[in-house]
N, C-alpha and C positions, 0 to 999 in steps of 0.2 A: 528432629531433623539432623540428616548427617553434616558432616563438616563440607563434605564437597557440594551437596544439596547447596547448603546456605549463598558456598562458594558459584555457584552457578547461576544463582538467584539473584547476586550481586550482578555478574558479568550481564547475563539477560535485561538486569536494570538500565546499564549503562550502557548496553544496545540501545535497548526502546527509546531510550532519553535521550541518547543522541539523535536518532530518527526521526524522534517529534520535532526536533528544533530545526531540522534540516527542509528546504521548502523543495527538493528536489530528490528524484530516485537517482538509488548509488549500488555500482557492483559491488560485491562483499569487499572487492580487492581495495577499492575506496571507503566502506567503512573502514578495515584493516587499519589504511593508512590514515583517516582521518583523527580516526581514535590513538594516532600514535604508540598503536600495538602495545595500548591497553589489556586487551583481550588476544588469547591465542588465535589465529588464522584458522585452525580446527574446531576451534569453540566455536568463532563467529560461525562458520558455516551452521552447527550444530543447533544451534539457540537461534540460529534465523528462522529456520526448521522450524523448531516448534514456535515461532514469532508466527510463522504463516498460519501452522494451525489452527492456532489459538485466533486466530483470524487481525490479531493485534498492525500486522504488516499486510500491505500487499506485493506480490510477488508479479513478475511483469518480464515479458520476454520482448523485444522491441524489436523492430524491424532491419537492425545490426544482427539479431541473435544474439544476443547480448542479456544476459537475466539481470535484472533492476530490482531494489528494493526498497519500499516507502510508508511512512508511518499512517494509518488511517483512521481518521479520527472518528470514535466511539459517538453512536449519536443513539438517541432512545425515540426517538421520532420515527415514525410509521414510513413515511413518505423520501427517504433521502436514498441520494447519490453521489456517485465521482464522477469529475470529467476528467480525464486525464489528458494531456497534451503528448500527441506518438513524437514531438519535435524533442521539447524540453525536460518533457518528463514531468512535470507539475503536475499534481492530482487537486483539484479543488474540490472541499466536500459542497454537497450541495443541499438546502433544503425545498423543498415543491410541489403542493398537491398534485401538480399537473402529472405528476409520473405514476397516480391511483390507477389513472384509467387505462396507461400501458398496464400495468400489474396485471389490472381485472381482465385485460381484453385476452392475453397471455392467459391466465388461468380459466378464463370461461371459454375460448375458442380455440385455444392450444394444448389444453389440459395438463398444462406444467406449472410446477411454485417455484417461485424466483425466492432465492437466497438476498434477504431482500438487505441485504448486511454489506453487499460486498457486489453492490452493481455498479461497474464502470464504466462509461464509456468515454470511446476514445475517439481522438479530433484534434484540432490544434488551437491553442489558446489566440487570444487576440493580440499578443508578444507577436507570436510567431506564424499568425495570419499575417500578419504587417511584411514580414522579412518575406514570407514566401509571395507575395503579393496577391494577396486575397483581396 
């Protein structure tokens, strides 16, 4: 491995690790700044990139227009999902058979496969039902 490889490999660490501990989506400009420019402002974007790919982060455009990024937690269960909050921006992983039979109904009557990694749906959490008077 080259030296910058290693060095890259570092910075992406301490991407991810930040994101994990964070319970809320952040603009790059707020990782930047939270990580007290740790990492270059070029990199981050860079290593966000391949964060999305890798499917590691979720990537989220909010209804500011505003791009959001948030750490998504790896599950090996069949059955799981996100709820995201469009308010606060919380993603809670979720686990629930009850979402087989969306799957099945989608793949046997729509003739599409759901990416079943990286299903989230959006709503407003119960924080932010309250505020908005739900």
């Amino acid at each position: 491995m080259k030296r910058n490889d290693t060095y890259n490999t570092k910075q992406k660490d301490i991407i991810l690790n930040f994101l994990k501990k964070q319970q809320k989506e952040l603009t790059i400009k707020e990782i930047y700044e939270k990580l007290e420019k740790k990492v270059g402002l070029t990199t981050i974007y860079r290593l966000v990139d391949k964060l999305v790919e890798e499917k590691s982060i979720a990537k989220n455009i909010n209804k500011d227009n505003k791009t959001y990024y948030q750490y998504l937690y790896s599950c090996d269960k069949e059955n799981h999902f996100y709820l995201k909050c469009n308010n606060c921006g919380l993603i809670v992983h979720i686990d629930c058979d009850c979402i087989k039979d969306l799957f099945n109904h989608i793949s046997n009557e729509h003739n599409f496969m759901i990416d079943k990694k990286q299903i989230i749906i959006s709503g407003l959490c119960k924080k932010c039902n309250k505020k908005e008077g739900i």
